[in-house]
C-alpha positions in Angstrom: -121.6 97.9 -6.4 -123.7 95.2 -8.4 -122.3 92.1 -10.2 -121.7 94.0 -13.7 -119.8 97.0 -12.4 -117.7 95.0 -10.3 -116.9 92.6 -13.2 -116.0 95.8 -15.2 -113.5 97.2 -12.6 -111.7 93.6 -12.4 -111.6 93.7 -16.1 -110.4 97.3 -16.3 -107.8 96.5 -13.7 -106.7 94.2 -16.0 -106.3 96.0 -19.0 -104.5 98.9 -18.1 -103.0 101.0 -20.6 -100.1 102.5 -19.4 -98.6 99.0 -18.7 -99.6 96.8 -22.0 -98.2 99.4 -23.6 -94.7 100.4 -21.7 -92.1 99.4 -23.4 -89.5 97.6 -20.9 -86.6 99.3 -22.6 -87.6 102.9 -22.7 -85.1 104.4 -20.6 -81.8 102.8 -22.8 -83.8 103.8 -26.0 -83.9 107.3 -25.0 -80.3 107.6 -23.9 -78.9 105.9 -26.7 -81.6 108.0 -29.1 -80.5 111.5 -27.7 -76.7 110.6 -26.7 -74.3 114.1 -27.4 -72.2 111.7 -29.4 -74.9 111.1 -32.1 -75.6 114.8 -34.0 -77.2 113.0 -36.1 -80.1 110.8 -35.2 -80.7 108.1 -37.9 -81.9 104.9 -36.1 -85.3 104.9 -34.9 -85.5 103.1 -31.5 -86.5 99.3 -31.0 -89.0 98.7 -28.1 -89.4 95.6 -25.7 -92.6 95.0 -24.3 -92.9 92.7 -21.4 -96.6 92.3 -22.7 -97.1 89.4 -25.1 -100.1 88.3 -27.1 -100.0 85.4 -25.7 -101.2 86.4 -22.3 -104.5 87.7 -23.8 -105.2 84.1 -25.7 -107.7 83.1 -22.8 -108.7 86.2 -21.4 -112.1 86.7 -22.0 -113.8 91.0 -21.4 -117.1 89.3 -21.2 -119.5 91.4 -19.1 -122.9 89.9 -17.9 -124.9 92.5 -19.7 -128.3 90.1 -19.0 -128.0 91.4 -15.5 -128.5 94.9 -15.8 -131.8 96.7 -14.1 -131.6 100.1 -15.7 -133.2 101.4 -18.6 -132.8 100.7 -22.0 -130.4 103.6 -22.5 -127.7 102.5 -20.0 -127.8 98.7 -21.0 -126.8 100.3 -24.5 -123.8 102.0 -22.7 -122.9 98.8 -21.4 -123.0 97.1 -24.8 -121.2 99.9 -26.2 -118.7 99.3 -23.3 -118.6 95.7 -24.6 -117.6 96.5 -27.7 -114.9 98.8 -26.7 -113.5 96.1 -23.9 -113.2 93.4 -27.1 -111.2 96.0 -29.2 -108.6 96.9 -26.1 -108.0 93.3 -25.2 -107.3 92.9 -29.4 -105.3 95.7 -29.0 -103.3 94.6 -26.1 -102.4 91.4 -27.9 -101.1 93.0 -31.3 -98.7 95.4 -28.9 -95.4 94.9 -31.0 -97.3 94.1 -34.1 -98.2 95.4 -37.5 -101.9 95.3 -36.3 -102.2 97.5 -33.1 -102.1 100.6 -34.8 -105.7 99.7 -36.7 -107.0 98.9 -33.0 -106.1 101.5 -31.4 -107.7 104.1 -34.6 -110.7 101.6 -34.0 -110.8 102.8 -30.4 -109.4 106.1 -30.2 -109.7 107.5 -34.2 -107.4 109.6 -35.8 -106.6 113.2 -36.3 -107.7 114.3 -39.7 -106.0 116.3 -42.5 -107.2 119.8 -41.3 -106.3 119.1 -38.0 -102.6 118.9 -38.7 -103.1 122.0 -40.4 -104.5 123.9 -37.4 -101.6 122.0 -35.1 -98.7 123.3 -37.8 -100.2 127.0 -37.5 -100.2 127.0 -33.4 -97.1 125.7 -33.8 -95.6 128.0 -36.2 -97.4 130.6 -34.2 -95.8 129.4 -30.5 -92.6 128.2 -32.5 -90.1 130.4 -30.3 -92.1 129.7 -26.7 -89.9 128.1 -24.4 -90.6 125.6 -21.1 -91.0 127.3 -18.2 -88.5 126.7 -15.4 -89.7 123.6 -13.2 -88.8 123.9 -9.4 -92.2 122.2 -7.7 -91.2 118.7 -6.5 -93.8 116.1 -6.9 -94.0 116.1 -2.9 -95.2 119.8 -2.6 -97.7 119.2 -5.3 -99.2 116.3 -3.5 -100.0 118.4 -1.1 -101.8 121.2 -3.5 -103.9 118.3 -4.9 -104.8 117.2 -1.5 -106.0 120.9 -0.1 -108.2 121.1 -3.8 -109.8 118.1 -3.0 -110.7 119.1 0.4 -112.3 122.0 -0.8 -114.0 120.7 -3.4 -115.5 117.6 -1.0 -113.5 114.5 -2.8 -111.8 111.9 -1.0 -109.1 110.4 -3.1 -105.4 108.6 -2.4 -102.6 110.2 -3.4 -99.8 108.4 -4.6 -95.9 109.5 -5.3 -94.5 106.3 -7.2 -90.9 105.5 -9.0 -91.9 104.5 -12.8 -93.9 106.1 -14.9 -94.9 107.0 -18.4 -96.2 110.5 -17.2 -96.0 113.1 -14.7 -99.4 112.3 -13.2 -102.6 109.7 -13.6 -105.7 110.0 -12.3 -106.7 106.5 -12.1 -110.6 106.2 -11.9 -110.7 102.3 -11.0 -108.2 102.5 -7.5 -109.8 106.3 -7.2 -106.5 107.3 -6.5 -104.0 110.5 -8.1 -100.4 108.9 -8.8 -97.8 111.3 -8.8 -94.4 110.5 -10.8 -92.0 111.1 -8.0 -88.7 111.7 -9.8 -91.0 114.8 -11.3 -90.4 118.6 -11.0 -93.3 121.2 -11.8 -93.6 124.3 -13.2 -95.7 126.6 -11.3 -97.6 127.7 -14.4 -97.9 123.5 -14.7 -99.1 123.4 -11.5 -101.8 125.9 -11.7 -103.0 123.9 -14.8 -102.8 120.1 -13.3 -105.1 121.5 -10.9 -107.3 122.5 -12.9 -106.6 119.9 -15.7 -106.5 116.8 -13.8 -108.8 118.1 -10.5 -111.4 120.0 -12.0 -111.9 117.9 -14.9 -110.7 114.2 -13.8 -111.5 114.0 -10.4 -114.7 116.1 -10.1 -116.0 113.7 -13.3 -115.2 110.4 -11.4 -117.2 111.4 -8.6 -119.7 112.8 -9.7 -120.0 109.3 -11.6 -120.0 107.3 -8.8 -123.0 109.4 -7.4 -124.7 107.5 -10.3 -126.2 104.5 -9.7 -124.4 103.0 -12.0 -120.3 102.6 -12.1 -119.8 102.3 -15.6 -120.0 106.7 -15.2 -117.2 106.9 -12.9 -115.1 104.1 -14.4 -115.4 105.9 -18.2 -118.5 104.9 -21.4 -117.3 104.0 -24.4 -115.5 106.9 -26.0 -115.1 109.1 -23.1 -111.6 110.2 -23.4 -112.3 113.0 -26.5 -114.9 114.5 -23.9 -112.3 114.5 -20.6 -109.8 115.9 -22.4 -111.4 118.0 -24.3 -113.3 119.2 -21.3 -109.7 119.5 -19.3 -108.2 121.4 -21.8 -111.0 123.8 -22.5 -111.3 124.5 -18.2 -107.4 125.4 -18.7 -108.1 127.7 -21.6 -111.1 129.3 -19.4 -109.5 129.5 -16.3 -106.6 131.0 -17.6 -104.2 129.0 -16.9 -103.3 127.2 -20.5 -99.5 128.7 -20.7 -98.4 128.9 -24.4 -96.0 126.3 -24.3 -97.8 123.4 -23.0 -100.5 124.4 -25.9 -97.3 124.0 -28.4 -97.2 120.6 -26.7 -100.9 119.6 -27.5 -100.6 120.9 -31.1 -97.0 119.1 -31.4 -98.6 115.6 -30.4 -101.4 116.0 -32.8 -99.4 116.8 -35.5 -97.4 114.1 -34.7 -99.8 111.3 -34.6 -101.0 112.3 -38.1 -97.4 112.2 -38.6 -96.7 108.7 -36.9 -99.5 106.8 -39.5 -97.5 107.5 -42.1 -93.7 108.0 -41.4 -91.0 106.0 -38.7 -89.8 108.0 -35.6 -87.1 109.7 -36.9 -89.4 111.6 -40.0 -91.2 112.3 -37.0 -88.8 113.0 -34.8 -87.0 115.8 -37.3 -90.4 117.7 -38.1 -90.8 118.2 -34.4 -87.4 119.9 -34.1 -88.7 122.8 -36.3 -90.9 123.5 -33.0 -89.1 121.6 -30.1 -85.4 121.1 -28.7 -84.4 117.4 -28.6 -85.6 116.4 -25.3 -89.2 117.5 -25.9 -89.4 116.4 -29.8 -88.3 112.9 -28.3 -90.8 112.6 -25.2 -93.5 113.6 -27.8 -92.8 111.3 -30.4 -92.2 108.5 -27.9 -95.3 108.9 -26.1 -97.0 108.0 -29.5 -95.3 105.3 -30.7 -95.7 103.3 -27.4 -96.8 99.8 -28.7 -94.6 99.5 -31.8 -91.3 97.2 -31.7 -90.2 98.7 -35.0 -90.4 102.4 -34.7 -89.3 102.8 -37.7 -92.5 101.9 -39.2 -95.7 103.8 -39.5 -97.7 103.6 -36.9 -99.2 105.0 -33.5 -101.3 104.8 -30.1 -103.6 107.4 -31.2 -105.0 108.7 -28.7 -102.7 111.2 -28.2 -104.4 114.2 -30.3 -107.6 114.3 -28.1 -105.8 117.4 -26.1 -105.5 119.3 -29.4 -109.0 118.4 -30.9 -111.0 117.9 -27.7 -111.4 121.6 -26.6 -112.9 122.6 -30.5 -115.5 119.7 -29.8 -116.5 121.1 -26.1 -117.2 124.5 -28.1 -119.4 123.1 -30.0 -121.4 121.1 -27.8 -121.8 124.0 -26.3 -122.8 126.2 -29.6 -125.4 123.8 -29.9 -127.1 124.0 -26.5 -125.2 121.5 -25.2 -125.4 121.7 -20.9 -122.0 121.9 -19.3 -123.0 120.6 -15.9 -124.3 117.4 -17.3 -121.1 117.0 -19.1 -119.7 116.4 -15.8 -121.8 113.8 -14.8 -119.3 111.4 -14.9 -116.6 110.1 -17.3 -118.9 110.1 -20.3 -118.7 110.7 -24.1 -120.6 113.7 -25.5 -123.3 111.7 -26.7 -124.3 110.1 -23.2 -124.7 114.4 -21.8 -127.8 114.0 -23.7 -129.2 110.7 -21.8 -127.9 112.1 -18.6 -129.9 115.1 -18.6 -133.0 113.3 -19.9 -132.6 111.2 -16.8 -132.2 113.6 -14.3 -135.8 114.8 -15.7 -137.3 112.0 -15.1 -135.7 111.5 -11.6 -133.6 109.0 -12.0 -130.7 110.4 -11.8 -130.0 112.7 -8.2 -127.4 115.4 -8.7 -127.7 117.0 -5.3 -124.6 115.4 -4.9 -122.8 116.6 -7.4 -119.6 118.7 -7.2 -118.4 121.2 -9.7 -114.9 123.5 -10.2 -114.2 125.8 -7.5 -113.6 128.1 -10.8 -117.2 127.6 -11.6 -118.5 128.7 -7.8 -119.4 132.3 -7.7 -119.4 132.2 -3.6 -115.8 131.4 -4.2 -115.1 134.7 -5.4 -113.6 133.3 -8.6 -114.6 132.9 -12.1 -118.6 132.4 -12.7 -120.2 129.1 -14.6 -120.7 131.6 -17.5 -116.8 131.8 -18.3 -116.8 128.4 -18.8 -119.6 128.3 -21.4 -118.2 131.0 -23.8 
C-alpha cells in the first residue's frame, strides 16, 4: 500500500462513524422511552456522547495528495476525498451540537419533498405487513457469510461482538464482517444480508483493492448513495427484498425528512401509523444519533440512501450506465464512468474481479441480465 492510502486508512480508522456518534446512554434512553408505565410518550430522549469536540481540536485529515502517481482523474478522487475527510472530522466535533445536522446534509444530503411522498405511499401501501419471526442466531449466520465468501473467492474475518448500533457492519478498513451477537435473524433477513451486505459490500471492497489504488476499496467521496442503492436494488432483483424490511427503508426516509424539521417524539408518533413501538423507536433513534437534545430538529442523514438509492441504480442504468463497473470498488456513480474509461486504456485489470453468485449463469441462478432491468 503507498504512503497516501495508508495515511487514509489510519485516518479512517480514526473517524469511525458508528462510534463518534453512539450515544453512551442509548440503552437507558430506550427503556425509559418505551417503559409499559408511560402510554403516553412525551419526553424526547437526552443522549450522552462520550465523543467531545474537543478531541478533534488538533486532529488534522490532511492527506499527502502531492504524492500521488496516478492520473489526473484519481488525484481528483483524492481531493474530493479531502474534502469529504474535513467535513467528517467538522462533523465529529459538532456531535451534541446545533451544527452537526448541517455537516452531516453537507456530506450525506437530504431526502427531498417527493421523496417523503413516495416513502408515505409504500408505507401506506405495506402499512399492515408485519416482522417476520427471527430464530437465526448471529452464530449460525456467521457461518452462512463464511460459506458465500468461499464461493465467491473473498477472504474476510468474521466477527461476533457485544455492542452495537446494528445487526451487522461490513467494515472496509479492518476487511472484516462484525456480527452483533446478542442478534437473532429472520430467515427472509438472512437471505437478504447475504445478498445485501455480501453481494454488494464485500464483492465491492475487493474488487477495490484489486485496484491499484486503496481509496476504491476504502470508499470515494460520496459512495454510500451508490452501495446502498446498489444493495438494495440486488435485494429487489434477487428476490429476496421481503415487504416489511422495504416498510423499514421507506419508514427511515420519511423520517429523516421528518427529523429536519420536528423533535423525536413528532417523529416518533407519525411512525406509529406504520410501526409498533419497538420499531418506530429503533427507526427514529437510528437517525437522531448525534443530537443531545432530541427534542430538536435535526438528523444524521444518511439514513434515506436505502429508500432513494435503488431509484438512482435504475437510472444509471436507463442511461447506459455499466453495472459491472459499478462494482469496481466502493465508488460513487460518477467515478463508474472513470473506471471504465480506465479499464480501456489498460490501466485498470479486472481479471480479478469477482461478481454475485446471482449474476453467474454457471451457477444455475439468476443471469447478469436480471440485474440490469
Amino acid at each position: 500500500m503507498n504512503v497516501i492510502d495508508t495515511k487514509l486508512r489510519y485516518l479512517l480508522q480514526q473517524l469511525t462513524l458508528g462510534s463518534a456518534v453512539k450515544p453512551a446512554n442509548l440503552l437507558e434512553e430506550r427503556e425509559a422511552f418505551l417503559h409499559p408505565r408511560l402510554a403516553r410518550r412525551v419526553k424526547s430522549p437526552v443522549f450522552r456522547y462520550n465523543n467531545s469536540s474537543s478531541q478533534w481540536a488538533d486532529f488534522k485529515p490532511a492527506l499527502s495528495l502531492d504524492s500521488v502517481d496516478a492520473p489526473e482523474e484519481i488525484v481528483e478522487i483524492y481531493r474530493e476525498k479531502q474534502r469529504e475527510l474535513d467535513l467528517t472530522k467538522n462533523m465529529f466535533a459538532a456531535v451534541g451540537s446545533e451544527g452537526f445536522t448541517q455537516f452531516a446534509i453537507e456530506i450525506f444530503g437530504a431526502p427531498t419533498a417527493e421523496d417523503a411522498q413516495q416513502a408515505r405511499k409504500v408505507l401506506r401501501e405495506l402499512s399492515d405487513v408485519a416482522p417476520p419471526e427471527q430464530n437465526c442466531s448471529a452464530k449460525e449466520f456467521a457461518k452462512l457469510i463464511e460459506i458465500r465468501l468461499r464461493e465467491l473467492g473473498i477472504s474476510m474475518d468474521i466477527r461476533l461482538v457485544s455492542s452495537m448500533a446494528t445487526k451487522v457492519w461490513v467494515d472496509s478498513i479492518s476487511c472484516a464482517i462484525h456480527l452483533n451477537k446478542n442478534s437473532l435473524f429472520a430467515h427472509q433477513e438472512v437471505r437478504r444480508l447475504l445478498v445485501h451486505e455480501i453481494d454488494a459490500h464485500a464483492v465491492r471492497i475487493y474488487n477495490g483493492s484489486c485496484l491499484p489504488w486503496g481509496i476504491f476499496s476504502m470508499g470515494t467521496a460520496g459512495y454510500r448513495e451508490a452501495e446502498e442503492g446498489l444493495a438494495v436494488h440486488f435485494e429487489r432483483q434477487s428476490g429476496h427484498l421481503y415487504p416489511f424490511q422495504e416498510k423499514i427503508y421507506a419508514g427511515r426516509c420519511l423520517a429523516v425528512y421528518l427529523s429536519l424539521s420536528s423533535g423525536f417524539v413528532e417523529v416518533f408518533e407519525e411512525l406509529l401509523i406504520y410501526f409498533d413501538e419497538k420499531t418506530a423507536y429503533t427507526i427514529v433513534e437510528r437517525i437522531k444519533r448525534g443530537l443531545t437534545d432530541t427534542s430538536r430538529p435535526g438528523a444524521l442523514t444518511k439514513e434515506f440512501h436505502y429508500f432513494t438509492g435503488p431509484a438512482k441504480v435504475r437510472s444509471y442504468l436507463q442511461v447506459g450506465g455499466n453495472l459491472l463497473m459499478l462494482l469496481a470498488g466502493k465508488i460513487a456513480f460518477k467515478h463508474a464512468r472513470i473506471i471504465a474509461k480506465l479499464v480501456q486504456e489498460g490501466l485498470v485489470n479486472t481479471s480479478k474481479w469477482v461478481f454475485p453468485l446471482e449474476m453467474n449463469d454457471d451457477r444455475k441462478s439468476a443471469p447478469a441480465e436480471r440485474y440490469s432491468e
